[in-house]
C-alpha positions as CSV (number, residue, x, y, z in Angstrom):
1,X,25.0,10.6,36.1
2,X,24.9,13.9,34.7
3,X,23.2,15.4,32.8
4,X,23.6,15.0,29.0
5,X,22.0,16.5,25.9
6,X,22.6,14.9,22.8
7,X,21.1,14.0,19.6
8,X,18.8,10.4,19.3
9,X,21.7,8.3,17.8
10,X,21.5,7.9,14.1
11,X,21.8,5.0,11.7
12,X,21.0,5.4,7.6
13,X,18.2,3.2,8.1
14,X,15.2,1.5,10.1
15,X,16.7,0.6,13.9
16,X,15.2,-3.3,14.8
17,X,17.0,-4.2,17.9
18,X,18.9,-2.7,20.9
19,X,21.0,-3.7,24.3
20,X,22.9,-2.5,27.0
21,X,26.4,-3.5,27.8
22,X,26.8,-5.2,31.0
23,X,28.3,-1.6,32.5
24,X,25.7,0.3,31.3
25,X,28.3,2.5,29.2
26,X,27.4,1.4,26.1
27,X,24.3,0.7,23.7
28,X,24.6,-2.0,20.9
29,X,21.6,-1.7,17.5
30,X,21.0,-3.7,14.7
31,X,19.2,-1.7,12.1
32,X,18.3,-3.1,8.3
33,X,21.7,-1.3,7.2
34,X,23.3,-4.6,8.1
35,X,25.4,-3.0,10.4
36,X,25.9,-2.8,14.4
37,X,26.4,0.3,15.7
38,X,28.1,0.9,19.4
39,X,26.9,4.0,21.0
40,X,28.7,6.1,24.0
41,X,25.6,6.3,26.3
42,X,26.9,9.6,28.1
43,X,27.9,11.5,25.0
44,X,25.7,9.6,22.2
45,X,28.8,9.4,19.7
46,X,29.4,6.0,17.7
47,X,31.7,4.2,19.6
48,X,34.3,2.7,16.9
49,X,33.7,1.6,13.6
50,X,30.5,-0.2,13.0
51,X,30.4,-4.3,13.2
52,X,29.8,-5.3,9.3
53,X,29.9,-8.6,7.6
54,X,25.8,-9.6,7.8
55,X,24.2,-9.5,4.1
56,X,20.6,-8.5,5.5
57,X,19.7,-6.7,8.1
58,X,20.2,-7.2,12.0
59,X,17.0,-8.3,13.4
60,X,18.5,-9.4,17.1
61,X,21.6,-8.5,19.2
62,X,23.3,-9.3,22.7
63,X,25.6,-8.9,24.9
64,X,27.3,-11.2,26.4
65,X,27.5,-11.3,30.3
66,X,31.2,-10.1,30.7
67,X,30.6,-7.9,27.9
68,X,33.7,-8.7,25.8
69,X,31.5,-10.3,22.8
70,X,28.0,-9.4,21.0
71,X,26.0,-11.4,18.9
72,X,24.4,-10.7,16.1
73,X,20.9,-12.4,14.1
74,X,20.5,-11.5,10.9
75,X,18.7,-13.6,8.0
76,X,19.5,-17.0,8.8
77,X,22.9,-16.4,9.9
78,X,24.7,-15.2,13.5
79,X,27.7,-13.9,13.6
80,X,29.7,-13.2,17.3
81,X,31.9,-10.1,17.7
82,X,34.9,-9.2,19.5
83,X,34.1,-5.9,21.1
84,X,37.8,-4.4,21.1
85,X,39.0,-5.4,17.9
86,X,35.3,-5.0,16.3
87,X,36.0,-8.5,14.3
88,X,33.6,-11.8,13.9
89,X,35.7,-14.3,16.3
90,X,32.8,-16.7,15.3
91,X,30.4,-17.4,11.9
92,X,28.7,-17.2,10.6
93,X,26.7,-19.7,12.1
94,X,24.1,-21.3,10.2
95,X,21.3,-23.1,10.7
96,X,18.0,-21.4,10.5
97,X,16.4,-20.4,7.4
98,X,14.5,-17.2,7.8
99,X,15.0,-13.7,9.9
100,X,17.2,-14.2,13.7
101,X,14.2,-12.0,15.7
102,X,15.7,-13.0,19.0
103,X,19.2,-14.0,20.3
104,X,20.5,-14.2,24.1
105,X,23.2,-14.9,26.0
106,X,23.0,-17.3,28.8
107,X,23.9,-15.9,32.5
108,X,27.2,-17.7,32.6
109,X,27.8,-17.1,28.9
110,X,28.3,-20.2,27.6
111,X,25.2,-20.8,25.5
112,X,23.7,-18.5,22.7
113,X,20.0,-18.8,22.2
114,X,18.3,-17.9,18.8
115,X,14.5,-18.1,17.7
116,X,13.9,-17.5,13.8
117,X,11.2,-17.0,11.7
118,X,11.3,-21.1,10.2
119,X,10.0,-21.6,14.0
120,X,13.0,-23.1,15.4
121,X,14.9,-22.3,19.0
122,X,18.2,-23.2,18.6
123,X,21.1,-23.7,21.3
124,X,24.7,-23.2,20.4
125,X,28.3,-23.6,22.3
126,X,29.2,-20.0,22.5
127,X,32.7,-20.4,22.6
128,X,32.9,-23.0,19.9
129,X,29.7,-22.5,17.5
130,X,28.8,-25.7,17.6
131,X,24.5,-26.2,17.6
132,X,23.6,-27.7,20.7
133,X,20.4,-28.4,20.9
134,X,17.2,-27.8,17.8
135,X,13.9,-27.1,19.5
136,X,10.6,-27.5,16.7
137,X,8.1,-24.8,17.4
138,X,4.4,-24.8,15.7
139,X,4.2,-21.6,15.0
140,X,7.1,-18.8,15.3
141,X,8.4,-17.4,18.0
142,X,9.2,-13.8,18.5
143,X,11.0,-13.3,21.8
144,X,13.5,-15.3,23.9
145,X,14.4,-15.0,27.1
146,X,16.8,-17.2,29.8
147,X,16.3,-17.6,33.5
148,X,18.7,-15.8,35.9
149,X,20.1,-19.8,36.8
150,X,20.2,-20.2,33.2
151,X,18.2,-23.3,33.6
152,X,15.2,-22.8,32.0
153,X,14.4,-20.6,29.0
154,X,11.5,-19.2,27.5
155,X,9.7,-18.6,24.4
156,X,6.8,-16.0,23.4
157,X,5.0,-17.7,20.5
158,X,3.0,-16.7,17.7
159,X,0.3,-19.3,18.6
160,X,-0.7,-17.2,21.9
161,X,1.5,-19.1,24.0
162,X,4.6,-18.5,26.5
163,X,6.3,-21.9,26.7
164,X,9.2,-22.6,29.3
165,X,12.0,-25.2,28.5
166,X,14.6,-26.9,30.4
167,X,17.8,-25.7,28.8
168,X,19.7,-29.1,29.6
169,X,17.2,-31.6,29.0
170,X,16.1,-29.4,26.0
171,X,12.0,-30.5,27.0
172,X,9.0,-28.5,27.1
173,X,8.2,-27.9,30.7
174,X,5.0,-26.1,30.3
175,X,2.9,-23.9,29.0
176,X,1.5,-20.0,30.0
177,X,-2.1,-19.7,28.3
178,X,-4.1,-16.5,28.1
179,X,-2.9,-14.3,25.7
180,X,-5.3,-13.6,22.7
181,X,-3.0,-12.9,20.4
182,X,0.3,-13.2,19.4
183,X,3.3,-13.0,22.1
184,X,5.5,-10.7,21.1
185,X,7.6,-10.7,24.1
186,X,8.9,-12.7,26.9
187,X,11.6,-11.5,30.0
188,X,12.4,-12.8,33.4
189,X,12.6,-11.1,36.1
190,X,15.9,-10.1,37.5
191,X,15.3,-12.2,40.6
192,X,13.7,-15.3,38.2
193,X,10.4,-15.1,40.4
194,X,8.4,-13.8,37.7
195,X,8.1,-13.7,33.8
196,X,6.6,-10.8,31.8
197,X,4.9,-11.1,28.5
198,X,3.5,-9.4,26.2
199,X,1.0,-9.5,23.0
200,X,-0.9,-8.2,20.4
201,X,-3.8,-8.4,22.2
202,X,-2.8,-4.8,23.7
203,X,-1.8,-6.4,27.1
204,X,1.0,-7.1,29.2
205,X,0.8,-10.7,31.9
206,X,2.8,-11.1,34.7
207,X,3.0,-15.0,35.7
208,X,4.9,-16.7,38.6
209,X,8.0,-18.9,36.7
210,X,7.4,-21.6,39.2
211,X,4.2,-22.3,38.8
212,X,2.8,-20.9,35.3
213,X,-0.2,-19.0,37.5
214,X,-1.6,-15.7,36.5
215,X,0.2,-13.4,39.2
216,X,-0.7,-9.6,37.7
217,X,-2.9,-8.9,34.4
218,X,-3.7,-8.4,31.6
219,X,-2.4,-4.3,32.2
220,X,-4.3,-2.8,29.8
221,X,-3.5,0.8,29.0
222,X,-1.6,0.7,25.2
223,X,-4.0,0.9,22.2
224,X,-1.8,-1.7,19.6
225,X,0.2,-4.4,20.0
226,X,2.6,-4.2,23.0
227,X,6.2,-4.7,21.1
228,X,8.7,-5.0,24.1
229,X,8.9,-5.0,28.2
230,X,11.8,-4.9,29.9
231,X,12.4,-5.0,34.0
232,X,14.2,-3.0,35.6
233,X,17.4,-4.1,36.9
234,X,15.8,-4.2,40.8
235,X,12.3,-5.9,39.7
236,X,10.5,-3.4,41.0
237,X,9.1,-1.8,37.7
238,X,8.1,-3.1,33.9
239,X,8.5,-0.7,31.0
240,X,6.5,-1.4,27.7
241,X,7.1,0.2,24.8
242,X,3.9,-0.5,21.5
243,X,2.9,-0.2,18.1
244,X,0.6,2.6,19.6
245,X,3.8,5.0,19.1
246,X,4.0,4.9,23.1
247,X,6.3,3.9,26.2
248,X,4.5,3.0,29.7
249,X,6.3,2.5,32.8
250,X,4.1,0.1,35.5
251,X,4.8,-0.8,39.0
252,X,5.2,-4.5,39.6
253,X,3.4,-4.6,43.1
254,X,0.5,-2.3,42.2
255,X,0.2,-3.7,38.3
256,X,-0.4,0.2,37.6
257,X,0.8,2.1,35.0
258,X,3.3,5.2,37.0
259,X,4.5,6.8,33.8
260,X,2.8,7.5,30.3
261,X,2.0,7.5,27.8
262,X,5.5,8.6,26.6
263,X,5.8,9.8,23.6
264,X,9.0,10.6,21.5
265,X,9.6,8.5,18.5
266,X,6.3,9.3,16.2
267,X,6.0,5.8,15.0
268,X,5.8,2.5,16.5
269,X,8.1,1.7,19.3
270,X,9.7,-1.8,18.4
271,X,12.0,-2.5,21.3
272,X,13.5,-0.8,25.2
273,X,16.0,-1.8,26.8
274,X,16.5,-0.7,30.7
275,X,20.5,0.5,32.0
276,X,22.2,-1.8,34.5
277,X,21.9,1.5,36.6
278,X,17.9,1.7,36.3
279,X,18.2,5.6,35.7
280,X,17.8,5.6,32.1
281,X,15.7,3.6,29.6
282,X,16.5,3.0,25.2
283,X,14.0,2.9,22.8
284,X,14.4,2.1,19.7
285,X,11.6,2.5,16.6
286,X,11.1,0.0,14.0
287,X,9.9,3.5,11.2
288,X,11.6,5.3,9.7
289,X,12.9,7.4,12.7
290,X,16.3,5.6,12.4
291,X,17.0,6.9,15.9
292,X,17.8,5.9,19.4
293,X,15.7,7.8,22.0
294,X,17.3,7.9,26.0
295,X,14.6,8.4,28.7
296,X,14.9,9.4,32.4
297,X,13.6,5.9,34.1
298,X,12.8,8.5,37.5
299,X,10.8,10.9,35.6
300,X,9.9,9.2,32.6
301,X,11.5,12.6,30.9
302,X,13.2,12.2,27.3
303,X,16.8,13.0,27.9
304,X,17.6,14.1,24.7
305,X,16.1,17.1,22.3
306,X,14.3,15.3,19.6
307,X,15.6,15.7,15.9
308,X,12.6,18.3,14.5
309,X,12.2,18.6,10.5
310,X,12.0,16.3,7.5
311,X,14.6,13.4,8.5
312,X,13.6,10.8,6.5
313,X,10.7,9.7,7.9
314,X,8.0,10.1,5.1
315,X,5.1,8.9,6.5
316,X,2.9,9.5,3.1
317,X,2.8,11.2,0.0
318,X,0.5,12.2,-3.1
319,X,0.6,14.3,-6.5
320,X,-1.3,16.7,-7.5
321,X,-3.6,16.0,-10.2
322,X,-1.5,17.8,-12.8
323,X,1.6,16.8,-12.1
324,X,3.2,19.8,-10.7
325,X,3.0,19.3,-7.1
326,X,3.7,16.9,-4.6
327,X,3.2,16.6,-1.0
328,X,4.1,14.7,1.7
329,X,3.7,13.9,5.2
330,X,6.9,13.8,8.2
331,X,6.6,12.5,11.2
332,X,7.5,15.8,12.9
333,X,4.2,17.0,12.5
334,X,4.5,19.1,9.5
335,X,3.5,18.8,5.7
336,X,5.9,19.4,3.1
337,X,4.5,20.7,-0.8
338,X,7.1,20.8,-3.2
339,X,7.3,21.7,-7.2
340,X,8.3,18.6,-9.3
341,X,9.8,20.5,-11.9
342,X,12.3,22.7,-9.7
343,X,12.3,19.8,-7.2
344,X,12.5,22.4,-4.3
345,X,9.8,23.2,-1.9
346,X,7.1,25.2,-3.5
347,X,6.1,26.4,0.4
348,X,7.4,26.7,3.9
349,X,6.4,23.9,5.9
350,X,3.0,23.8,7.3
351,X,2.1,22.8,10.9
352,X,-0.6,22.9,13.1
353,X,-0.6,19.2,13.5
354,X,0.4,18.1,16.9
355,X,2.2,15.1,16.4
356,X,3.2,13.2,13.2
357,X,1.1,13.5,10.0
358,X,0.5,10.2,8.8
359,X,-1.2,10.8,4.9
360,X,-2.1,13.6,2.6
361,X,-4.4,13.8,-0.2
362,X,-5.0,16.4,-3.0
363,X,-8.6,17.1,-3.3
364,X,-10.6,20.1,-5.3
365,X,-8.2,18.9,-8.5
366,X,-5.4,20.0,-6.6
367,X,-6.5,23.3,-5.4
368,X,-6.4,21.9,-1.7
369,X,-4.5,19.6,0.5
370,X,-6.1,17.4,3.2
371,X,-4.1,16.0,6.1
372,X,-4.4,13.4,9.2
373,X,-2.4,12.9,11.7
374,X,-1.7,11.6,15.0
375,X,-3.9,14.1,17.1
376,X,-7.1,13.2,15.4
377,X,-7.8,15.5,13.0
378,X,-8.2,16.2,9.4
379,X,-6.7,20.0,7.9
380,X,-7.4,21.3,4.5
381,X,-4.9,23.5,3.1
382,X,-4.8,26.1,0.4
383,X,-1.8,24.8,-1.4
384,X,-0.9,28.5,-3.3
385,X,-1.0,30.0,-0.4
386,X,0.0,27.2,2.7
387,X,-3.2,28.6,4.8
388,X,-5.2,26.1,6.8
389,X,-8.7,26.5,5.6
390,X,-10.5,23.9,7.6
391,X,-9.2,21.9,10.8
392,X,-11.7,19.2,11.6
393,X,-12.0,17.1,14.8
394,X,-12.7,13.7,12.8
395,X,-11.5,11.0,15.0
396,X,-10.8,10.3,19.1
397,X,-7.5,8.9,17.9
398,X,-4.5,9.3,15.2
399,X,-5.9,9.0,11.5
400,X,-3.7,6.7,9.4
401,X,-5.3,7.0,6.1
402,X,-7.4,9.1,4.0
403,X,-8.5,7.9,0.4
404,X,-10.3,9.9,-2.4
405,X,-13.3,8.9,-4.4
406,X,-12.6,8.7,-8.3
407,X,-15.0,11.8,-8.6
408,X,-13.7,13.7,-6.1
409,X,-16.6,14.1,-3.9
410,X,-15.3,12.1,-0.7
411,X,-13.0,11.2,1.1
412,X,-12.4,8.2,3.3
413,X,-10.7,8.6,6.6
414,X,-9.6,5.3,9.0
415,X,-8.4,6.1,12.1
416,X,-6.9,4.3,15.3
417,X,-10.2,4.7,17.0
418,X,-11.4,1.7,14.9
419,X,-13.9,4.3,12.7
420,X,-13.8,5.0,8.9
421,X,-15.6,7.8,8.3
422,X,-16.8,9.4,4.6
423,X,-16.7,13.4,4.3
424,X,-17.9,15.7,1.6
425,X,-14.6,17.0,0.6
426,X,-16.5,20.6,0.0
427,X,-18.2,21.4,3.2
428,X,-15.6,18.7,5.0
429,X,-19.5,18.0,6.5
430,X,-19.4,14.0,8.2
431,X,-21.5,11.4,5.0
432,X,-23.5,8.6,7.3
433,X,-22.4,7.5,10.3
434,X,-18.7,5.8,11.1
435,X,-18.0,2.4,9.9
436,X,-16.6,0.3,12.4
437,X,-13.6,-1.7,12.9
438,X,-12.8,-4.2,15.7
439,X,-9.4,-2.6,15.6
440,X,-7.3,0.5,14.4
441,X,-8.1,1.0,10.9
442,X,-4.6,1.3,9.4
443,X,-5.8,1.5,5.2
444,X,-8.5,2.6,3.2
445,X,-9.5,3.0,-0.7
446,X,-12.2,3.4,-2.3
447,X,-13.4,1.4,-5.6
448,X,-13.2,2.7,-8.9
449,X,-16.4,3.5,-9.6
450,X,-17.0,4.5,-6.0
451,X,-19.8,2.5,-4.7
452,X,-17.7,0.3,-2.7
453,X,-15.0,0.9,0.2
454,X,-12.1,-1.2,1.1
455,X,-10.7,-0.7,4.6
456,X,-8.2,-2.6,6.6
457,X,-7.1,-2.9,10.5
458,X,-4.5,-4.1,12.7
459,X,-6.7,-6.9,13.8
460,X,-6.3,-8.5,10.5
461,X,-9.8,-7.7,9.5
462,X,-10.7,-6.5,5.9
463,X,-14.3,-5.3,4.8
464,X,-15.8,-4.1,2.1
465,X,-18.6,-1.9,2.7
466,X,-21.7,-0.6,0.1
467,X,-20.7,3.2,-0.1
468,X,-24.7,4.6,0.0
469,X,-26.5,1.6,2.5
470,X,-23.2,1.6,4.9
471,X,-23.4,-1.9,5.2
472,X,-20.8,-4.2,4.9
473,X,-20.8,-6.6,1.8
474,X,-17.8,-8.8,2.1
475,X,-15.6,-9.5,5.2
476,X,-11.7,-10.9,5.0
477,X,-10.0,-12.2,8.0
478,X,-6.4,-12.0,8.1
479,X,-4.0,-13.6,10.8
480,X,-1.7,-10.1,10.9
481,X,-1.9,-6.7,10.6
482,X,-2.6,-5.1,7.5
483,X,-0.7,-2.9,6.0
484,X,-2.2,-1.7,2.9
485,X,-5.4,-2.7,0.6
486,X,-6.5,-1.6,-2.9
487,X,-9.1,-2.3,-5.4
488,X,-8.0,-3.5,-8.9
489,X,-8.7,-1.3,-11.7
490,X,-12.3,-3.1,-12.6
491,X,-12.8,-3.7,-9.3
492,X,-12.9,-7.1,-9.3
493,X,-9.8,-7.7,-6.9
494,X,-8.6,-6.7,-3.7
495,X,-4.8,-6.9,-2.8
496,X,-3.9,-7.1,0.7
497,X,-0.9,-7.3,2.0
498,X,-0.4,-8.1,5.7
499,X,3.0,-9.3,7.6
500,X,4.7,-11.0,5.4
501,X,2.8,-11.7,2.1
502,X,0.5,-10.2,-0.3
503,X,-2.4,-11.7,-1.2
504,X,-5.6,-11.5,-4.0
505,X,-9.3,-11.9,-3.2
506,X,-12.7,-12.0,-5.1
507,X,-14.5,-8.7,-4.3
508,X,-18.1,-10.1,-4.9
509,X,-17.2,-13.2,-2.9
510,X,-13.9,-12.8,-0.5
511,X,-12.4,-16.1,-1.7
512,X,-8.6,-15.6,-1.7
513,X,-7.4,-16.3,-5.3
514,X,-3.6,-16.2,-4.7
515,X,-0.5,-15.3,-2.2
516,X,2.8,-14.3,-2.8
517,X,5.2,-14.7,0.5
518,X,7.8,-11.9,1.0
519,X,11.0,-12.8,3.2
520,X,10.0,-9.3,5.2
521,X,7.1,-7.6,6.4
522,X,5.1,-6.2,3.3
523,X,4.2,-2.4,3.7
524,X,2.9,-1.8,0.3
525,X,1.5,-3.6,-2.8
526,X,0.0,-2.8,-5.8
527,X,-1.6,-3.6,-9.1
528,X,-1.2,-3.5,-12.5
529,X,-4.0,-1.6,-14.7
530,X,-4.4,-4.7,-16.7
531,X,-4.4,-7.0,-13.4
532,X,-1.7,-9.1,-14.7
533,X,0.9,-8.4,-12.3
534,X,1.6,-7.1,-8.7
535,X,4.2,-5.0,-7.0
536,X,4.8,-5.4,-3.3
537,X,7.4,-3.6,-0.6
538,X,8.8,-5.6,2.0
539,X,10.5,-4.2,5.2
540,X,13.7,-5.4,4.1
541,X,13.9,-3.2,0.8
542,X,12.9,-5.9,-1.3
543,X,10.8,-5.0,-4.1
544,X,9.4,-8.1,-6.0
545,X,6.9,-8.4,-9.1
546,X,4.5,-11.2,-9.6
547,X,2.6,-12.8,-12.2
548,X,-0.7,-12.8,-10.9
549,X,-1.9,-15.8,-13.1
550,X,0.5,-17.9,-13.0
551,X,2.2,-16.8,-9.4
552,X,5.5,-17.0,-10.3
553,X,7.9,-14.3,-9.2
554,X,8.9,-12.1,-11.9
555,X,11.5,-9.8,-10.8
556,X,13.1,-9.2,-7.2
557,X,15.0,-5.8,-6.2
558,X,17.0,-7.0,-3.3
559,X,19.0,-3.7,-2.4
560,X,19.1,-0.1,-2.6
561,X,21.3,-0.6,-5.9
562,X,20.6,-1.8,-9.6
563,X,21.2,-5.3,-8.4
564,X,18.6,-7.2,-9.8
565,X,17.5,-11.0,-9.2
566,X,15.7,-12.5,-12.5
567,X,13.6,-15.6,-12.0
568,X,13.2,-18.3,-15.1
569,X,11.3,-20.8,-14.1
């Protein structure tokens, strides 16, 4: 192949799922723009018109083996495509009643596979749409994947476990224990010999398909959850793509890691998907980076120039304490100040961050702008001027928070190194030693009269720590990752929200006082001043409101429009 240099393929929103055509030729993605996109792998141009009939987003999409038809999982609905005439021949079908996060063709193409979020593996007649077979899981399952014969398929599980099915009997034929977290996914090998899976326990298992036996792990190398591996097309190499922002390419035999960490995408990497002709790899992220990154499989080289400026992909933002100025953080590594009254930028860019720049804070009453990012470190800025003042080596890893103390004295910083750490926002000078975290800390805040710190992790931990003794007063264990915490106004309350629900707690004693499910991932939440209601984000774009003492749900947004869902009873 030669050699091509192309923009990461677009779409206008968050990219969830990816696959290779049969041929190699093309690339197939399901983003939360409900649409499926087909991409020209040698050229990167949008192949056709885009595949659109889903009312949610695409979570899931495959290929079928002679290539001719896709399929498609989107909330509890798939839909199967011609690929020349880009129409649904089939659905949609129906059946499951939450998100499609997995879908796959069987080898000989007559059976579609799909694993939702209501925990149920369904089997369907892929040339009629008729449901085969329902299999009951106990918890969810979050990849799917079928033996080369197509005799057996297998499931990675929320619960920890891999289980392997006979796909004609439909029964459980065993079960793959040692993960210590969630499986998040599951692939034969090409030659069926082996089955790779991998968790949020940061590791990657090899085990023989035969047998269920440990043959190769855990590989340890990624620092988050391990998303995605994929074999290449000759079994001879895994590549694993993680929430750490990375790709790493391992060798089978040796169970060593012979390429990364790769870097490209600046956010989580959600999915890869290997070409039929092993030279190139896709990756796809599940941030705002909307894009489709191509990868030399020999080298482990991006093949494409990556998209540099503020694309979208806002990563976190503040306002100045008088309301003129706000400032935000991209994942390209630079921090963006603009003038709210004007609406334009008030200063060039600024960079000196090597990597993305995950949150910003005004500090000094908005005299000066603090930033973390990806390499490690904090930078105060002078935001008349756009100097960096201050660059401080705070962390061993990317720093994913920062929160200021209502008197403006500290700052809070959580990082991926598992720390929070408390600086005096004046001489930037390290308050105590670090707080630690089993895992990254992905959110802090601080309370409102500043006493107390909240801080949560991707382990699902939550503590609340006494500001002055650095001791921790109240500990929270979540199942998930957490995306976000915050104090209530009096301090009484935390909200938490963490995959896919938001939840309220008693400060003093960390007894949860109510939870509100979200049909998506929550990434933000808040509360009212009054601590009557609460506003949460879900990955989908839905925006709901809740009433906090009776629990019922107020007001859903469900789109990017004024369409509005109002609940009555």
């Amino acid at each position: 192949m030669e050699d091509t240099v192309f923009e990461p393929f677009k779409h206008t929103d968050r990219i969830l799922t990816l696959a290779y055509s049969p041929d190699g030729a093309f690339i197939a993605t399901g983003s939360m723009d409900k649409a499926v996109r087909i991409w020209e792998t040698r050229t990167g141009r949008q192949a056709g018109k885009p595949l659109e009939g889903h009312a949610e987003g695409i979570y899931a999409v495959c290929y079928s083996p002679d290539g001719r038809r896709l399929v498609s999982g989107s909330y509890g609905t798939l839909h199967i495509w011609d690929i020349n005439t880009r129409q649904m021949v089939l659905g949609p079908l129906e059946g499951h009643m939450g998100s499609i996060d997995a879908v796959q063709y069987s080898p000989d193409g007559t059976i579609i596979a799909s694993a939702s979020y209501d925990r149920l593996l369904k089997l369907w007649n892929a040339h009629t749409g008729d449901c085969i077979a329902t299999i009951q899981h106990a918890k969810r399952m979050n990849s799917i994947s079928f033996s080369p014969n197509g005799s057996y398929i297998a499931t990675g599980c929320h619960d920890q476990l891999v289980r392997i099915y006979d796909v004609h009997e439909h029964e459980l034929v065993r079960e793959l224990a040692g993960h210590r977290g969630p499986v998040q996914c599951v692939q034969y090998s090409p030659h069926g010999s082996l089955i790779a899976s991998s968790s949020e326990d940061y590791t990657i298992r090899l085990w023989d398909a035969s047998t269920g036996d440990l043959v190769k792990g855990p590989l340890r190398g990624h620092k988050h959850f391990v998303s995605s591996v994929s074999f290449t097309c000759d079994g001879h190499r895994l590549i694993s793509s993680s929430s750490d922002e990375s790709i790493r390419v391992w060798d089978i035999n040796s169970g060593h890691c012979v390429f990364g960490p790769l870097y490209g995408h600046g956010e989580p990497v959600h999915a890869i998907s290997c070409s039929p002709d092993q030279e190139h790899f896709a990756s796809c992220s599940s941030g705002r980076d909307s894009a489709i990154r191509m990868w030399d499989a020999t080298t482990g080289q991006e093949s494409a120039d990556p998209l540099v400026g503020h694309d979208g992909a806002v990563l976190g933002i503040d306002i100045s304490e008088d309301k003129h100025l706000l400032a935000s953080a991209a994942h390209a590594g630079l921090v963006f100040i603009w003038d709210l009254k004007s609406h334009d930028l008030a200063l060039p860019p600024l960079s000196g961050h090597k990597g993305p720049v995950f949150d910003v804070k005004f500090i000094l009453k908005g005299t000066r702008l603090a930033s973390g990012g990806r390499d490690g470190s904090i930078r105060v800025w002078d935001v008349h001027s756009g100097t960096s003042l201050h660059v401080i080596e705070a962390h061993g890893d990317h720093i994913r928070a920062l929160s200021i103390s209502s008197d403006g004295s500290r700052m809070a910083s959580g990082s991926g190194d598992g720390t929070v750490r408390i600086w005096d926002v004046r001489s930037f000078e390290p308050l105590g030693e670090p707080l630690e975290h089993e895992g990254q800390v992905t959110s802090v805040c601080f309370s409102p009269d500043g006493s107390r710190l909240l801080s949560g992790c991707g382990s699902g931990k939550v503590r609340v720590w006494d500001v002055l003794r650095e001791e921790e007063t109240t500990g929270i264990d979540h199942n998930n990752f957490v995306n976000c915490v915050q104090f209530s106004t009096d301090g009484s309350m935390l909200v938490i929200s963490s995959d896919r629900a938001v939840c309220l707690w008693e400060t003093k004693t960390g007894n949860q006082l109510r939870c509100f499910q979200h049909s998506s991932e929550v990434l933000a939440a808040a509360i009212s001043p009054n601590g009557e209601l609460v506003l949460s984000g879900g990955r989908g774009g839905d925006i709901r409101l809740w009433d906090v003492k009776t629990g019922r749900l107020i007001l859903l947004k469900v789109s990017a429009d004024t369409f509005f869902v109002w609940t009555t009873h």
